[in-house]
C-alpha positions, -999 to 999 in steps of 0.1 A, spaced: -114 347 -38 -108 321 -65 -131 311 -89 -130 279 -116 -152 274 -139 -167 242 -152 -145 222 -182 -177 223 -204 -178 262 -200 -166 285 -227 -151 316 -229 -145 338 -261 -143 371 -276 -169 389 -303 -165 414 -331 -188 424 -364 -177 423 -399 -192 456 -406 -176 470 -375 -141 459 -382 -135 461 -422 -135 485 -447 -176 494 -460 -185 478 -492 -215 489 -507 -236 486 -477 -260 503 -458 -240 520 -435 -215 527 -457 -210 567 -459 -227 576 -426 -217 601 -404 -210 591 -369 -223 610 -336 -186 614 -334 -177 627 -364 -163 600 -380 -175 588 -418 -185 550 -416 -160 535 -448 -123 529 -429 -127 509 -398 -102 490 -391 -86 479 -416 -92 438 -409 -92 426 -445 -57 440 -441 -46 425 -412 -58 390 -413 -22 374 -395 -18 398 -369 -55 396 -361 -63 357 -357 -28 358 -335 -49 385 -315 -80 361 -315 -67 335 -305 -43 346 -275 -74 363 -259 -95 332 -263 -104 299 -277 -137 308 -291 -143 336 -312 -180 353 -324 -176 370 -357 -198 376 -388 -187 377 -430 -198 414 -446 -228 403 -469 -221 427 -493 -193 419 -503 -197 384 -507 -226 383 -524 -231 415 -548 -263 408 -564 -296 389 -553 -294 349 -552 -256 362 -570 -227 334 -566 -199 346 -540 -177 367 -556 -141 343 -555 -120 371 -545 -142 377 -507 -150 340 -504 -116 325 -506 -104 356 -481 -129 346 -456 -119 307 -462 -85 320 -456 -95 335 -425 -115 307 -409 -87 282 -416 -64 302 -399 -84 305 -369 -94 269 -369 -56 259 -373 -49 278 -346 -82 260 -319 -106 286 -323 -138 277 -319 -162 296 -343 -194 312 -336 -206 326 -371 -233 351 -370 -254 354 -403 -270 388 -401 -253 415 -378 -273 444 -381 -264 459 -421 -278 446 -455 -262 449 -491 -276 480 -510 -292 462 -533 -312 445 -507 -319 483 -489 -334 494 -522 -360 468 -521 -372 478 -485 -352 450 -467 -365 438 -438 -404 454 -444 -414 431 -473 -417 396 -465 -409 388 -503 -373 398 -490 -364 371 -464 -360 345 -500 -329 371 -506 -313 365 -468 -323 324 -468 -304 321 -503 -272 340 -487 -278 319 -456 -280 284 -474 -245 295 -494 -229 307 -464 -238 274 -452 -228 253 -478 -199 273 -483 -182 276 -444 -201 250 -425 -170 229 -416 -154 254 -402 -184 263 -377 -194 249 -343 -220 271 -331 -242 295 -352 -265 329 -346 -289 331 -373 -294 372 -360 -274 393 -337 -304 417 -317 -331 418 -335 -349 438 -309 -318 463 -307 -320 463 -350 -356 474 -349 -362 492 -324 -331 517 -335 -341 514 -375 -379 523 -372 -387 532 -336 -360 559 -325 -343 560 -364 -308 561 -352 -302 531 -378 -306 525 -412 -336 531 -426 -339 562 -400 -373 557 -392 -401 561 -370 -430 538 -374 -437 513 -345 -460 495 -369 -433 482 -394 -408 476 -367 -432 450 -359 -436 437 -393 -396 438 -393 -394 417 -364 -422 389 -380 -405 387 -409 -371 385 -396 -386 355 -371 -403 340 -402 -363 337 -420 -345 323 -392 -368 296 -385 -363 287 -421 -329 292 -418 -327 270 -387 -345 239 -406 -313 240 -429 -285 244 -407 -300 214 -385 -305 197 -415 -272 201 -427 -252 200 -396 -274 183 -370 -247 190 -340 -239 225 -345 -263 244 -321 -280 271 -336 -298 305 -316 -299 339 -317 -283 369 -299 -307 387 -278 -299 420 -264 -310 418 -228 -316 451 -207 -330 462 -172 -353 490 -181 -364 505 -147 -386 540 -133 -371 561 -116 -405 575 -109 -439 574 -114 -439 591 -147 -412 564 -158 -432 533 -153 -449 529 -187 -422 542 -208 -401 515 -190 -429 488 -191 -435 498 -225 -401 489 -233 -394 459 -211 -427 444 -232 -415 450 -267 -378 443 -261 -376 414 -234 -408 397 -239 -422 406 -278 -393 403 -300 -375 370 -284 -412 352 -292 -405 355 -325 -372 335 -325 -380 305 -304 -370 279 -325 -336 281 -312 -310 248 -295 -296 279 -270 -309 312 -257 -279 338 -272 -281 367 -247 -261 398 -248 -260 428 -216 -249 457 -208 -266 480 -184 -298 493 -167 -318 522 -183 -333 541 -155 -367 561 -171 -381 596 -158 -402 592 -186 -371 600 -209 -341 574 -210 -316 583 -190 -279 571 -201 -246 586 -193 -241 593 -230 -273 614 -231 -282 628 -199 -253 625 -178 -263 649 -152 -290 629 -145 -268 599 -144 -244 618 -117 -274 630 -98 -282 595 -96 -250 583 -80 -252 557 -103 -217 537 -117 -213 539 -156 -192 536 -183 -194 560 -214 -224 549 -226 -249 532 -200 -254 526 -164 -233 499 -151 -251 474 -131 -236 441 -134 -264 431 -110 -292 432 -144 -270 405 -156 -282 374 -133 -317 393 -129 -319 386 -173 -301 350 -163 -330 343 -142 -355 355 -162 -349 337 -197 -338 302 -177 -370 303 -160 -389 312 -191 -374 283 -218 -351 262 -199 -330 262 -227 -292 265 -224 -279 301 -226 -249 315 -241 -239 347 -233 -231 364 -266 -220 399 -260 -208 416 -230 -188 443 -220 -183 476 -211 -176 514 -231 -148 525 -211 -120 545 -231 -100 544 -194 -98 505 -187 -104 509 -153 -141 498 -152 -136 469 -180 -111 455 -152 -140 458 -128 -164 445 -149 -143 412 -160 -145 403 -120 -176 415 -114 -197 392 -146 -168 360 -142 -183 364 -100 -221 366 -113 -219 341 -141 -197 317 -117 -229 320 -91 -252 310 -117 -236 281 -129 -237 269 -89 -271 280 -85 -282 257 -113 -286 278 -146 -271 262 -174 -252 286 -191 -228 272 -217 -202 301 -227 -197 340 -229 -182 362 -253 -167 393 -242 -174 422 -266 -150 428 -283 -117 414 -297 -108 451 -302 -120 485 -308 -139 490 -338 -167 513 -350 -195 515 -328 -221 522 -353 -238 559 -355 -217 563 -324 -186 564 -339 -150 545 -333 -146 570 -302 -169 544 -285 -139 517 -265 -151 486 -262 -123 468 -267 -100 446 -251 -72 457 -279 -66 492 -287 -72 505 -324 -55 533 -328 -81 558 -351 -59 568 -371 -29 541 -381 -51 514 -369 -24 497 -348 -36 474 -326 -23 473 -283 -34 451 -259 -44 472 -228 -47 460 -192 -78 441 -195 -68 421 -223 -44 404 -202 -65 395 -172 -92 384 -201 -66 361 -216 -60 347 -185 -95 336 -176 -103 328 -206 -78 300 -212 -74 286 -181 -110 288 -167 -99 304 -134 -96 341 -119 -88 357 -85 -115 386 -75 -98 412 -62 -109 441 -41 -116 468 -59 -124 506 -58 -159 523 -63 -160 531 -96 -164 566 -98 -195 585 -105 
């Protein structure tokens, strides 16, 4: 089966400044991974600006990426510092001379020090600090920019900084992940006034991390309710004031009441007889189930910001290129209008307190030199993504 996709329809790869260059006085910097890696190195992309927009752009005409606050600005309502802002001008004239289509992400998960001191994200006297960044990253890097995410998951980036603490600031209080999530709501609607001011045709939205949260039993069903609530239906209210619906997806998490992932219970997961990469259950299916459920709920264009597999083989991200193109390809006929996807990402990086072990790319990095090799599914990716066309082939069961 052939499939072709509509000439409006985008397709384009994602990565995280934090993720792919070297920490710089943020708040991830120094952190031990679940791995055992130290978060500082990643992968050296401050170093290898040429070889990397050559990789960017042979995968894909649009690309997702984010600047490393930071490092561009060192101190509150600070000028950029001229050495970071003329490398990231650098960098977005070299994508942009060679067609890429930018999607520029403002906040990506990790804040400057000096903005962590202060309590971040649980005063609202703090979103004045992020608006003054925005409004200079703005001013600074607009021409460059066609399409813009104010945040990237702010229901993943609370829930995992004060609800299960695997993030910066490592804590557990339900009660200010709430407050986190009004005052991060209050600064991109702000922020949105001024982009659209500004740059009236660039659309602007979030990325919302989109999950199927089911029970296995009966002693799942609140704990998975519970969850479905605060992540699908609480957080995105917060960030309505959007031109598209950014969604990203990658799996089902079954409850029993616990979570139950391959990364942390993967008996269960095997008892199951459930697919999965390294991380998650796979379940493509979740993908047009979230498709349905925010296009009936706004009506708004989506874009499908992140998505992807953790698969250190490649086997299953070959699978799972066929098996989104075929669902997101259905939805497209069936009426939804969705306007682009990202695959995540460009190439291995460092998958937060997980650690650079964590494959998610469609590049190689190797841990230690940092070289860069396309694998399997970077090829077939390429291929869709610039012509607009795949063949599904038949595939084996992935195994369990």
């Amino acid at each position: 089966m052939r499939l072709t996709f509509p000439e409006h329809f985008f397709f384009g790869t994602s990565t995280a400044a934090t993720q792919i260059e070297t920490a710089f006085e943020h708040d991830w910097q120094g952190i031990s991974s679940r791995d055992g890696y130290l978060f500082d190195r990643t992968t050296d992309h401050e170093l290898r600006v040429e070889e990397d927009v050559t990789i960017i752009a042979s995968l894909a005409p649009n690309y997702r990426m984010s600047l490393m606050w930071s490092k561009l600005q060192r101190e509150p309502f600070g000028n950029f510092d001229p050495e970071t802002r003329q490398h990231y001008h650098s960098l977005l004239q070299q994508l942009k001379s060679r067609g890429v289509n930018i999607m520029m992400v403002l906040h990506h998960f990790t804040n400057p020090l000096w903005f962590a001191k202060r309590s971040g994200w649980e005063r609202e006297e703090n979103i004045a600090l992020w608006v003054d960044f925005c409004k200079k990253v703005v001013d600074e890097y607009g021409e460059y920019i066609s399409y813009w995410n104010t945040f990237n998951e702010p229901n993943v980036y609370a829930s995992y900084g004060w609800i299960t603490g695997f993030f910066p600031p490592f804590k557990i209080n339900p009660l200010t992940a709430g407050k986190v999530v009004i005052n991060m709501g209050k600064a991109h609607d702000i922020v949105y006034d001024y982009i659209k001011a500004k740059f009236p045709n660039q659309p602007i939205g979030i990325s919302h991390n989109a999950t199927v949260f089911s029970a296995e039993n009966i002693l799942g069903w609140f704990p998975a309710r519970l969850s479905d609530w605060w992540f699908m239906d609480y957080v995105p209210s917060h960030f309505e004031k959007v031109d598209f619906f950014g969604m990203s997806y990658y799996g089902r998490i079954p409850h029993d009441p616990l979570p139950i992932t391959y990364l942390e219970t993967p008996h269960k997961i095997k008892e199951l007889g459930r697919k999965h990469d390294d991380i998650w259950e796979y379940y493509p299916e979740g993908l047009r189930a979230c498709l349905d459920r925010y296009w009936n709920k706004y009506k708004k264009p989506i874009i499908i910001t992140e998505n992807g597999v953790c698969d250190e083989s490649d086997f299953l991200r070959l699978q799972a290129i066929q098996d989104y193109a075929e669902i997101i390809h259905k939805a497209i006929k069936d009426g939804i209008d969705i306007q682009g996807y990202y695959f995540w990402s460009t190439w291995d990086n460092f998958e937060w307190h997980l650690g650079p072990s964590m494959r998610f790319g469609l590049y190689e990095c190797d841990l230690k030199t940092k070289n860069r090799m396309m694998k399997p599914s970077g090829a077939l990716y390429a291929s869709l993504a610039h012509s607009k066309k795949i063949s599904i082939q038949k595939h084996k069961e992935v195994s369990v």
